[in-house]
VEXMARZA-386050 format. One record per residue (C-alpha): residue number from 1; x, y, z; chain. Coordinates in nm, 2 decimals, padded with zeros to 4 digits. Layout:
BEGIN
[r NUM [X Y Z] "A"]
...
END
This chain:
BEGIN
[r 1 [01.06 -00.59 -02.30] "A"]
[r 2 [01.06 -00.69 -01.93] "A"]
[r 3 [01.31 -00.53 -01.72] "A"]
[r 4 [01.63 -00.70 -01.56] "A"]
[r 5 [01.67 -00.82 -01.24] "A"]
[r 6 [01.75 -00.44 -01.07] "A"]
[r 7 [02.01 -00.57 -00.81] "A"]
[r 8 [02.36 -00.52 -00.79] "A"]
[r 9 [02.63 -00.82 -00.71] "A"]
[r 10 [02.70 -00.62 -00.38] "A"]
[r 11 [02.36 -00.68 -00.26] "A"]
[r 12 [02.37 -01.03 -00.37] "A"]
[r 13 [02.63 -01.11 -00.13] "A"]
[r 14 [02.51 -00.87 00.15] "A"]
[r 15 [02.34 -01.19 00.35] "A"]
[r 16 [02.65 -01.36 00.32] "A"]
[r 17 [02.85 -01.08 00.43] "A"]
[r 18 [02.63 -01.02 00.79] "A"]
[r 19 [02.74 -01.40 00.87] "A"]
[r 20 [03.06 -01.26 00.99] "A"]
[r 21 [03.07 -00.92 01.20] "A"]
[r 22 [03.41 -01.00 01.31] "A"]
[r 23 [03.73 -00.81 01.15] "A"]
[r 24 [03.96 -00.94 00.93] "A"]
[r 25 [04.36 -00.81 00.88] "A"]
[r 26 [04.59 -00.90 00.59] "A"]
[r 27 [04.95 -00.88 00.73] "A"]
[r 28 [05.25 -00.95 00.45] "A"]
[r 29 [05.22 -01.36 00.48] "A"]
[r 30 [04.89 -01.31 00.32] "A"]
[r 31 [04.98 -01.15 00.01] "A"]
[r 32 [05.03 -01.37 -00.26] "A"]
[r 33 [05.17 -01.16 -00.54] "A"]
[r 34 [05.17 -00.82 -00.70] "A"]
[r 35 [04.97 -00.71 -00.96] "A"]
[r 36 [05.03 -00.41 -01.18] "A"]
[r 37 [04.78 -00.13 -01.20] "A"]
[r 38 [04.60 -00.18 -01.53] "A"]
[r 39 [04.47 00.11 -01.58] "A"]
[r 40 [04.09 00.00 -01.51] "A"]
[r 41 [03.89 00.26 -01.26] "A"]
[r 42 [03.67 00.09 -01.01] "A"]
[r 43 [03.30 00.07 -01.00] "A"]
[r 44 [03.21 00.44 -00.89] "A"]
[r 45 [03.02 00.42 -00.54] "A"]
[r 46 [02.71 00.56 -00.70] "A"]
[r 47 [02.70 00.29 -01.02] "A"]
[r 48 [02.57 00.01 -00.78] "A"]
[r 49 [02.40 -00.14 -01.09] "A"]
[r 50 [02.06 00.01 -01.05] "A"]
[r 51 [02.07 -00.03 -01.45] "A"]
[r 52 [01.76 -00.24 -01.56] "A"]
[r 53 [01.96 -00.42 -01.79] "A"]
[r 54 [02.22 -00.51 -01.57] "A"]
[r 55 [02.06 -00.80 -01.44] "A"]
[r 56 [02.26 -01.17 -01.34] "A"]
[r 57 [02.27 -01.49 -01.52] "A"]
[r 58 [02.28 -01.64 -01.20] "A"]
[r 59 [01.98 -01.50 -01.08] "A"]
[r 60 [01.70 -01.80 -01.05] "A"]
[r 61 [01.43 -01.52 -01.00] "A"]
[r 62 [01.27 -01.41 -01.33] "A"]
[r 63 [01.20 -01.04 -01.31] "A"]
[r 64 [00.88 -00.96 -01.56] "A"]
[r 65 [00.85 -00.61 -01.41] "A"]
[r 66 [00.88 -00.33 -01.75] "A"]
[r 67 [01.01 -00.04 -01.50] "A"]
[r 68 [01.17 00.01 -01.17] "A"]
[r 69 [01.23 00.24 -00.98] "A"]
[r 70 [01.54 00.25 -00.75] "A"]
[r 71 [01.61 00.56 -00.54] "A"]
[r 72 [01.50 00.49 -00.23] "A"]
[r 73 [01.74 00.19 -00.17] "A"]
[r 74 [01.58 00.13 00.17] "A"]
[r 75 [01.20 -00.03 00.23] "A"]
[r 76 [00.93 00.13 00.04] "A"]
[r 77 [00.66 00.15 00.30] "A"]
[r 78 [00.39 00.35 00.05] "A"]
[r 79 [00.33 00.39 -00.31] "A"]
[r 80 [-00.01 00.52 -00.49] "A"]
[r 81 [-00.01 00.59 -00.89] "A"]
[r 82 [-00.17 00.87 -01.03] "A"]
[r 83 [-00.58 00.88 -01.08] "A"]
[r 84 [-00.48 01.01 -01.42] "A"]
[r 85 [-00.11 01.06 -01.54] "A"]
[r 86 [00.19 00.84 -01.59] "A"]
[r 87 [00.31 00.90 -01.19] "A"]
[r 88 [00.35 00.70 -00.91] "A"]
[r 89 [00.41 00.83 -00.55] "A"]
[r 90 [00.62 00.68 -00.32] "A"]
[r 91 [00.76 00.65 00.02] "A"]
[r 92 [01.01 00.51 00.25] "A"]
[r 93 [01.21 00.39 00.52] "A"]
[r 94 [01.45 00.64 00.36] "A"]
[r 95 [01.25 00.93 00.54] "A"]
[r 96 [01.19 01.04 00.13] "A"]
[r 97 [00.89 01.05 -00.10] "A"]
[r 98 [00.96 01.10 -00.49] "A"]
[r 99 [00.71 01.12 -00.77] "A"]
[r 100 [00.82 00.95 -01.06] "A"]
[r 101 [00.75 00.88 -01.40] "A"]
[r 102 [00.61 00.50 -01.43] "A"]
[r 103 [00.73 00.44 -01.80] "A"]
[r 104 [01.09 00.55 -01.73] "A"]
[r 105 [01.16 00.60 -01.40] "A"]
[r 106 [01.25 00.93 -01.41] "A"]
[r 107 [01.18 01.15 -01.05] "A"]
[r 108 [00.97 01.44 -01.09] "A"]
[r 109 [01.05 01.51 -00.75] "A"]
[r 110 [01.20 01.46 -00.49] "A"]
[r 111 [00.93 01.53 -00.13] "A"]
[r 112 [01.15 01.61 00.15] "A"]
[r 113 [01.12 01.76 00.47] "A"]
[r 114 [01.04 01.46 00.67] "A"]
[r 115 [01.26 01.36 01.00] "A"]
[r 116 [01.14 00.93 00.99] "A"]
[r 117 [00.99 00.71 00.76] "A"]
[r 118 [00.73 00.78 00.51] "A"]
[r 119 [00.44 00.55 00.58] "A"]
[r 120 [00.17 00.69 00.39] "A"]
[r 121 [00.13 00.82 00.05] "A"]
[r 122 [-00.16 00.98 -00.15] "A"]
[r 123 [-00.29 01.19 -00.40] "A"]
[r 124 [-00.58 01.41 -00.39] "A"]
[r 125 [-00.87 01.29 -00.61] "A"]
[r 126 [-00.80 01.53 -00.90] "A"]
[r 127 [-00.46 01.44 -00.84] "A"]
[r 128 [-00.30 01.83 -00.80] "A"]
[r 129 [-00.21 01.78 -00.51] "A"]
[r 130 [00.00 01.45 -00.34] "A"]
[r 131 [00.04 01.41 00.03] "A"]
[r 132 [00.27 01.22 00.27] "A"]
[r 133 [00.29 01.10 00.61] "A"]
[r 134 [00.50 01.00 00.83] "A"]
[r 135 [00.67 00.85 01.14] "A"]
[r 136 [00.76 01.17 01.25] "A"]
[r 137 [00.40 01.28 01.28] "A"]
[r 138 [00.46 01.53 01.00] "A"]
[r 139 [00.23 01.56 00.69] "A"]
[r 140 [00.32 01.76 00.41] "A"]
[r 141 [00.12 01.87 00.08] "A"]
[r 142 [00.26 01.91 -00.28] "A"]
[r 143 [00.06 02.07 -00.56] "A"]
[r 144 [00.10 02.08 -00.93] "A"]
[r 145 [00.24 02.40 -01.08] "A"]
[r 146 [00.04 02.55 -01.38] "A"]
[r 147 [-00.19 02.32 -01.65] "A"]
[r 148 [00.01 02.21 -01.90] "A"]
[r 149 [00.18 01.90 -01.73] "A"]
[r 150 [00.27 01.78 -01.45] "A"]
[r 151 [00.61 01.80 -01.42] "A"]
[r 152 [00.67 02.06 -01.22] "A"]
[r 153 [00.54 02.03 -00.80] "A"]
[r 154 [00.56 02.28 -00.53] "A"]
[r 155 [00.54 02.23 -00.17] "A"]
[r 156 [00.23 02.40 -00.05] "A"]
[r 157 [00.19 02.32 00.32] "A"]
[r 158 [00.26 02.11 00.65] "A"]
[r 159 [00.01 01.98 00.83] "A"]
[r 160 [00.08 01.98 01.22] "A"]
[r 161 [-00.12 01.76 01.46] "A"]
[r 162 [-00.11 01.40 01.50] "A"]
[r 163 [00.19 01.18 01.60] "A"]
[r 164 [00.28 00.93 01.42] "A"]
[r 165 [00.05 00.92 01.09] "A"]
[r 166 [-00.12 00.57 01.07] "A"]
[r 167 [-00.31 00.66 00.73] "A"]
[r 168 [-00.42 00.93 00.49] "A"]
[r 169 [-00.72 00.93 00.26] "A"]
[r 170 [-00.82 01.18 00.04] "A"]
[r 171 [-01.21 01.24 00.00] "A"]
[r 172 [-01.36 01.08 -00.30] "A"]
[r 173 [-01.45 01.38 -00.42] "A"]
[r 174 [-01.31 01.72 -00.23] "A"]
[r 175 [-01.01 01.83 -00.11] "A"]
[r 176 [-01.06 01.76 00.23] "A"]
[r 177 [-00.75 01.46 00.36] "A"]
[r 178 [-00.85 01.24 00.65] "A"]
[r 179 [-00.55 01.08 00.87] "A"]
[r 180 [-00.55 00.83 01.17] "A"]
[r 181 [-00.29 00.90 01.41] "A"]
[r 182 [-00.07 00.66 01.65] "A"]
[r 183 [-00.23 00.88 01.98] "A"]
[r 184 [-00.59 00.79 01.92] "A"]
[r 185 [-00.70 01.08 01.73] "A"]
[r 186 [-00.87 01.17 01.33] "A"]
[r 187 [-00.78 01.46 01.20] "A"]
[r 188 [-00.99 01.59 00.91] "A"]
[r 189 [-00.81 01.88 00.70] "A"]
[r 190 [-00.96 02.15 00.41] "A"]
[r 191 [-00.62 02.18 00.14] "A"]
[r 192 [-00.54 02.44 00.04] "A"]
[r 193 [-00.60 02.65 00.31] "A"]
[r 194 [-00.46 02.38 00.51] "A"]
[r 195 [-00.70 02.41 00.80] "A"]
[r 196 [-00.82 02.17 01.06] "A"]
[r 197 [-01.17 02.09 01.02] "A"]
[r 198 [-01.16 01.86 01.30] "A"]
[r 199 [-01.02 01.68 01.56] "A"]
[r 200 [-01.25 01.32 01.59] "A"]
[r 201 [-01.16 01.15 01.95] "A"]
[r 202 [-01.32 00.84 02.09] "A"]
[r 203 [-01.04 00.59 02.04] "A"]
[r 204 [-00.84 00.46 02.29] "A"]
[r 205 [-00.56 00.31 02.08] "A"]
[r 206 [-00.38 00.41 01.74] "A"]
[r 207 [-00.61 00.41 01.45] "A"]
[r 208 [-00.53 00.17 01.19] "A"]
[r 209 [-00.72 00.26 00.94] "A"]
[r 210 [-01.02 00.47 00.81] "A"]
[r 211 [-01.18 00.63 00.53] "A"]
[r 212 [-01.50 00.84 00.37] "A"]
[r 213 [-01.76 00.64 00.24] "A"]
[r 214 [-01.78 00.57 -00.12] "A"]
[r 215 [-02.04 00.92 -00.13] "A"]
[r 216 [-01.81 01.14 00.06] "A"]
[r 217 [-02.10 01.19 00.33] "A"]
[r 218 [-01.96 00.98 00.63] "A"]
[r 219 [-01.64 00.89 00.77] "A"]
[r 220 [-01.57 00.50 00.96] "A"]
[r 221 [-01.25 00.46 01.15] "A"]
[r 222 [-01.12 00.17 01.37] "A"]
[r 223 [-00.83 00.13 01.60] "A"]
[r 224 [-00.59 -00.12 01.76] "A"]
[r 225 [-00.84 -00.12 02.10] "A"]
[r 226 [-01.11 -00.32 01.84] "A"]
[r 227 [-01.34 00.04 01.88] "A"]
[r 228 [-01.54 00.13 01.56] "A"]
[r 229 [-01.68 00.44 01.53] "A"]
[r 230 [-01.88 00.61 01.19] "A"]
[r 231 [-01.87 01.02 01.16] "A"]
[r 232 [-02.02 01.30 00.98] "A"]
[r 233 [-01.75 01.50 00.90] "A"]
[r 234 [-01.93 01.83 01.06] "A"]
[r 235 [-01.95 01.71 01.41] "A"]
[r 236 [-01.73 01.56 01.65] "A"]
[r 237 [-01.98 01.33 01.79] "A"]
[r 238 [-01.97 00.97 01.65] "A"]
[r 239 [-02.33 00.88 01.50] "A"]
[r 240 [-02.24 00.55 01.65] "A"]
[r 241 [-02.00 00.34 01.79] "A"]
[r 242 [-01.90 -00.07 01.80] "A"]
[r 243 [-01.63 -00.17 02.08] "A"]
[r 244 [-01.49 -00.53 02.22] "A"]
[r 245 [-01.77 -00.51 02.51] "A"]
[r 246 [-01.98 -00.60 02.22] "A"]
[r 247 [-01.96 -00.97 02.20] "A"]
[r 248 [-02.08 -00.99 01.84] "A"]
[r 249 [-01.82 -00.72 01.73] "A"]
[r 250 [-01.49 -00.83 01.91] "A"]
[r 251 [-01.23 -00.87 01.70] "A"]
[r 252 [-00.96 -00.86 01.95] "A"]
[r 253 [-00.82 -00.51 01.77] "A"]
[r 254 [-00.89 -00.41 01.44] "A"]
[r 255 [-00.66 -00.38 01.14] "A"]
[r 256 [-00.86 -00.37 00.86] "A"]
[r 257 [-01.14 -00.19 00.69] "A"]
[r 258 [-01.38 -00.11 00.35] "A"]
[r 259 [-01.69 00.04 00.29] "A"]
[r 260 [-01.91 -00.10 00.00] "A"]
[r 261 [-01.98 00.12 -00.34] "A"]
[r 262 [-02.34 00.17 -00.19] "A"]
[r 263 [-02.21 00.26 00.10] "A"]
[r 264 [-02.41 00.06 00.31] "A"]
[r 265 [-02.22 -00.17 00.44] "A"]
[r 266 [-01.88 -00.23 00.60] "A"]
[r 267 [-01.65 -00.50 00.61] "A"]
[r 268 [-01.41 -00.53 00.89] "A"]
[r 269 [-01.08 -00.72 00.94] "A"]
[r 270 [-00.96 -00.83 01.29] "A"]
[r 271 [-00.64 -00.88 01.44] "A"]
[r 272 [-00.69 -01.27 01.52] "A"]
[r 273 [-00.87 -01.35 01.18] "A"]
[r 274 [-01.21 -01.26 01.24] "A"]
[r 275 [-01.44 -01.10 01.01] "A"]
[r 276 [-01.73 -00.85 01.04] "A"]
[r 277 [-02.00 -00.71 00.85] "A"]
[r 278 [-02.14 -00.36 00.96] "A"]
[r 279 [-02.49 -00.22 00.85] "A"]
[r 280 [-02.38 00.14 00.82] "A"]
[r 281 [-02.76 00.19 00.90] "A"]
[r 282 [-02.83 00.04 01.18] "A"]
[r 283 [-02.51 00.03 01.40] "A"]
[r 284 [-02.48 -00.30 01.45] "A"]
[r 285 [-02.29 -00.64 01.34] "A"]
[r 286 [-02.51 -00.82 01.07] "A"]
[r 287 [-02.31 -01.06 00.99] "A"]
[r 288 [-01.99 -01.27 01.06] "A"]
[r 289 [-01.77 -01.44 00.81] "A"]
[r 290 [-01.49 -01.70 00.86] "A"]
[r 291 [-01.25 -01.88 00.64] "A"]
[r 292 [-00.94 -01.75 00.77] "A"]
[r 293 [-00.68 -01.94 01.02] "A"]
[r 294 [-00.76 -01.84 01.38] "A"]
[r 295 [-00.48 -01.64 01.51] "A"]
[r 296 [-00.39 -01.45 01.18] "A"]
[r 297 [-00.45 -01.08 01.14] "A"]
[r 298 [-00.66 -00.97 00.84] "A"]
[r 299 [-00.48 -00.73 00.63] "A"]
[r 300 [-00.68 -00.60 00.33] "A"]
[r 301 [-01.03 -00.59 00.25] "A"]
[r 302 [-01.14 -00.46 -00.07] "A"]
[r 303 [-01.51 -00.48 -00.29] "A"]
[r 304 [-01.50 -00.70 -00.61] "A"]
[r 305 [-01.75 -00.62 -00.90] "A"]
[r 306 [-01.90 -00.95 -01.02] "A"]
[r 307 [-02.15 -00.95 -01.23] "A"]
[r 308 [-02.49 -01.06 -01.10] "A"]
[r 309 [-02.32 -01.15 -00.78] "A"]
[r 310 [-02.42 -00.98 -00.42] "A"]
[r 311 [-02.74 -00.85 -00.49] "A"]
[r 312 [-02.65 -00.50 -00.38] "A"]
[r 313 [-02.45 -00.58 -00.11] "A"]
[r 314 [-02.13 -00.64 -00.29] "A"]
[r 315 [-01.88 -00.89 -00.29] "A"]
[r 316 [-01.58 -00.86 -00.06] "A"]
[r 317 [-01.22 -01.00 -00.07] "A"]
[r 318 [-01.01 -01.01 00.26] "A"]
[r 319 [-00.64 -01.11 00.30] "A"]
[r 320 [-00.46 -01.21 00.56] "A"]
[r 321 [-00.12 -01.32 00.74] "A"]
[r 322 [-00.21 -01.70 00.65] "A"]
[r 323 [-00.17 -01.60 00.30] "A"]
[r 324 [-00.53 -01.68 00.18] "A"]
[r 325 [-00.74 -01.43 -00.01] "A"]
[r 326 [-01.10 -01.51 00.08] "A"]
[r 327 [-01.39 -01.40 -00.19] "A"]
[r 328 [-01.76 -01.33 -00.03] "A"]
[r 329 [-02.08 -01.31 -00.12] "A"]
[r 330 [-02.25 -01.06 00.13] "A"]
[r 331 [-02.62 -01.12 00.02] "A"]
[r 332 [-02.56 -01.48 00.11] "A"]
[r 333 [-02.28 -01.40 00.36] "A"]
[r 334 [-02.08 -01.78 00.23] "A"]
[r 335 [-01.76 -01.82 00.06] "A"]
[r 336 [-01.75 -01.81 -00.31] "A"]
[r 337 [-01.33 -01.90 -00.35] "A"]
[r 338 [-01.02 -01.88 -00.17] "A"]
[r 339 [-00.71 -01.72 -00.35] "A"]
[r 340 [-00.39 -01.83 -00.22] "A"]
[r 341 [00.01 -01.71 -00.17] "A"]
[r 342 [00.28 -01.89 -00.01] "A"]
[r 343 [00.29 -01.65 00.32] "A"]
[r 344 [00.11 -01.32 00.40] "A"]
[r 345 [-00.09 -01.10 00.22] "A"]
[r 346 [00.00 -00.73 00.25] "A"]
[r 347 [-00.27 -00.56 00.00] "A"]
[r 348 [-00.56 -00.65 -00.20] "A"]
[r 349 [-00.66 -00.44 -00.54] "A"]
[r 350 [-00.99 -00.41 -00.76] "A"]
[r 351 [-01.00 -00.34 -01.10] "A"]
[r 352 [-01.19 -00.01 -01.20] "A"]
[r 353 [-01.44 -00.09 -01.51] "A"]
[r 354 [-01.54 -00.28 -01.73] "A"]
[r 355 [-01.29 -00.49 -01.59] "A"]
[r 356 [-01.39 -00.50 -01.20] "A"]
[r 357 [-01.38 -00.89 -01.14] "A"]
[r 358 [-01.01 -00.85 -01.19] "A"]
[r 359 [-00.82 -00.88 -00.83] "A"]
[r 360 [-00.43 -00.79 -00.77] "A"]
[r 361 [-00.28 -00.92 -00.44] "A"]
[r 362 [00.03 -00.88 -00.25] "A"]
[r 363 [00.24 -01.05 -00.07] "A"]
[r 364 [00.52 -01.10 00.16] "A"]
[r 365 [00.62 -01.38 -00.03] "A"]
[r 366 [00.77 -01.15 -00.29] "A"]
[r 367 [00.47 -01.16 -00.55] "A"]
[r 368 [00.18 -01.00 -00.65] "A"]
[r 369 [-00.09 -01.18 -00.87] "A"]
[r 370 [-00.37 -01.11 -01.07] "A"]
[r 371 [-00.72 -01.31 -01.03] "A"]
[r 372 [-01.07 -01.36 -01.19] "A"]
[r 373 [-01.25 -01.30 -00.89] "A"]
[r 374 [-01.54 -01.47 -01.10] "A"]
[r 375 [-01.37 -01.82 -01.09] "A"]
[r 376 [-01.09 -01.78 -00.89] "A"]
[r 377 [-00.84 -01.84 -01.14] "A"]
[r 378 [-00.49 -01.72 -01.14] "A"]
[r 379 [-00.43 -01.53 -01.45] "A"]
[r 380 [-00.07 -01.33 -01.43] "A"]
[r 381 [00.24 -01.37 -01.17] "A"]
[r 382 [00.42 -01.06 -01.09] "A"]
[r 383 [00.78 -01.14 -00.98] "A"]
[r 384 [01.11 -00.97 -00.95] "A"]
[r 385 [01.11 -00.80 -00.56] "A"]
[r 386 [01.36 -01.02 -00.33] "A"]
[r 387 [01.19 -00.90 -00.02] "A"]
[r 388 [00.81 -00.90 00.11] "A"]
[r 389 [00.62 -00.68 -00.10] "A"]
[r 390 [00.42 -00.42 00.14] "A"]
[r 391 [00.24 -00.19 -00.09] "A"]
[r 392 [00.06 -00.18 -00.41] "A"]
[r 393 [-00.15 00.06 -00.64] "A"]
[r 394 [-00.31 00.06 -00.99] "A"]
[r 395 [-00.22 00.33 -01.24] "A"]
[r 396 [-00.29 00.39 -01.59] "A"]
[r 397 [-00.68 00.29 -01.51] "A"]
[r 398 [-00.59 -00.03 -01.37] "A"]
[r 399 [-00.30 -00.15 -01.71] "A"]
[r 400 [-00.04 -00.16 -01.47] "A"]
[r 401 [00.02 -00.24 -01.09] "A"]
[r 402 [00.33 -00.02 -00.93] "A"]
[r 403 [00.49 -00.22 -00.66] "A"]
[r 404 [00.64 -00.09 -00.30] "A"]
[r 405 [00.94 -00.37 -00.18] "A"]
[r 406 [01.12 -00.43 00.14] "A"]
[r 407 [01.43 -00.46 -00.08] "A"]
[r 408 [01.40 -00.09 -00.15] "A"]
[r 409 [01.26 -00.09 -00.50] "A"]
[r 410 [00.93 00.00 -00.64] "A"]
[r 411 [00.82 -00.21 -00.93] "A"]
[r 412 [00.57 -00.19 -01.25] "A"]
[r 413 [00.39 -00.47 -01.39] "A"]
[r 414 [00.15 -00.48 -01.69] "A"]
[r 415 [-00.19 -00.61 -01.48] "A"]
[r 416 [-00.25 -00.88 -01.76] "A"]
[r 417 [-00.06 -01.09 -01.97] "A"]
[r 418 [00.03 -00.87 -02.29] "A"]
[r 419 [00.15 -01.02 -02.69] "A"]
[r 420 [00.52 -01.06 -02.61] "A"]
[r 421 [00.47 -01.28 -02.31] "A"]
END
């Protein structure tokens, strides 16, 4: 049974509230009459209807979300659901992280410690561990305690380094984290010892993004200067390097980024709506792809598995700020379909197998939607957030999509339509 609309009549009227800052008296003239004290207690500060079922008949959004998850109650910047168990991970504007139980909402706990937002989220690949990152510069590790479940988490360490964290990833296969920092610098960590493995510098502005390569052997990273530069973990030295001198690279900054499966090529999203393609080989720009409105940053790229498509270079999907999802073929380097949303798109998803064609966007026009990357077809709506929607994540291998909102609520959505629909 879907879940009601998760907001209260106090935050319904909130908008019409901030019309008018100015303060407002009632002297004696304004009273109209006197009314006896019925006995009825008032609403209780902390019962601000967070209750799924206590949705509004006025409410012209439908709401087909099956959980949600509340606490934060400001913007949920991260969220990432479990490689294996019922949990998500989340974090906020709040300066909290929780991990929660996806079919009930309950928090497991509660990740403190940070003084600013919590930006990034993630687990480890075996998912013991879960790490967070924020604002603040601070990133701190949880583990699991014992084998038998997972419900109970200790903190295990803080990580001190970077300034403000830009992104964590977790290699593919070790428990090694990799984080791009606001000052220009990659740190690479071994958990749980908690020691720096290395310090990467070569950047010259924040580093928006970055991960290992599908095979856990290299490490690409990009900042907001438009500087690529691709690592082996074990030296400090980039094997090579792509910067805005480079006529064929710039993308006037860089904010976007995905390695293929084969982990031979990347695709990279610019700032202005450019796209690159990056042999991983060679170093150098082999191709270019367009498609998106000039102007508009690229803000998700992401591989698609369609069968008999891409002759082993893949498929790639990027999203961007003009609200268009655009599918390519990267043996042929063209266009195969354009997915579309009503304003930006904040996150792009893939389905694991058998199901990989499947292709989950969201966006800030308060949605997320699930595709056939094969024909472009829209196969499921996601609604229910009243805000942009500015993270997303798969859980229980790829049967649901957990949702991170401006409003301040995390969302979960079954990925395809089920019987009851």
């Amino acid at each position: 049974m879907p879940a009601k609309t998760p907001y209260d009549d106090e935050e319904l009227v909130d908008d019409e509230v901030d019309q008018d800052d100015s303060e407002h008296f009632i002297t004696q003239d304004d009273i109209l009459e006197e009314v006896a004290d019925d006995g009825d207690e008032p609403m209780d500060e902390d019962d601000d209807g967070d209750d799924p079922d206590a949705g509004t008949s006025s409410d012209p959004l439908e709401n087909n979300s099956v959980q949600i998850f509340p606490e934060h109650r400001k913007s949920v910047f991260a969220i990432a659901g479990h490689p294996t168990q019922a949990l998500a991970a989340s974090g906020g504007e709040d300066d909290l992280g929780y991990v929660w139980d996806i079919t009930d909402g309950e928090i497991i706990v509660k990740l403190t410690g940070h003084m600013d937002s919590v930006t990034s989220i993630a687990w480890s690949s075996d998912g013991e561990m879960v790490s967070t990152g924020g604002m603040d510069g601070k990133i701190r590790i949880w583990r699991r305690v014992g084998t038998e479940h997972y419900k109970t988490w200790e903190f295990l360490t803080e990580l001190q380094g970077p300034d403000e964290v830009m992104f964590l990833k977790w290699h593919p296969k070790g428990n090694v984290l990799l984080a791009g920092s606001n000052d220009s610098t990659v740190w690479l960590w071994q958990l749980p010892s908690g020691n720096t493995m290395q310090v990467f510098a070569g950047h010259t502005g924040p580093v928006n993004c970055g991960e290992f390569t599908p095979d856990g052997k290299r490490i690409i990273t990009a900042c907001a200067d438009g500087t690529l530069l691709f690592w082996d973990p074990r030296s400090p030295t980039p094997l090579f390097k792509l910067t805005a001198a480079d006529a064929r690279f710039d993308l006037e900054g860089v904010t976007s980024l995905k390695v293929n499966p084969s982990s031979t090529l990347a695709v990279i999203g610019g700032a202005v709506g450019g796209v690159r393609v990056v042999s991983l080989s060679k170093g150098e720009v082999v191709g270019t792809l367009g498609g998106h409105t000039e102007g508009e940053s690229i803000e998700a790229v992401e591989f698609v598995d369609i069968p008999g498509a891409g002759a082993g270079a893949g498929v790639a999907i990027t999203g961007a700020t003009d609200g268009k999802a655009c599918i390519w073929d990267l043996s042929t380097m063209r266009l195969r379909a354009t997915l579309e949303h009503s304003d930006a798109i904040t996150k792009l998803l893939t389905h694991p197998a058998p199901k990989g064609y499947l292709v989950i966007s969201a966006s800030a026009d308060k949605t997320l939607r699930t595709w056939d990357a094969r024909t472009g077809t829209l196969l499921r709506e996601h609604t229910g957030h009243r805000a942009p929607v500015l993270d997303a994540s798969l859980g229980l291998e790829g049967s649901v999509v957990i949702s991170a909102g401006d409003d301040g609520f995390s969302l979960v959505f079954t990925t395809e339509a089920v019987e009851e629909d």
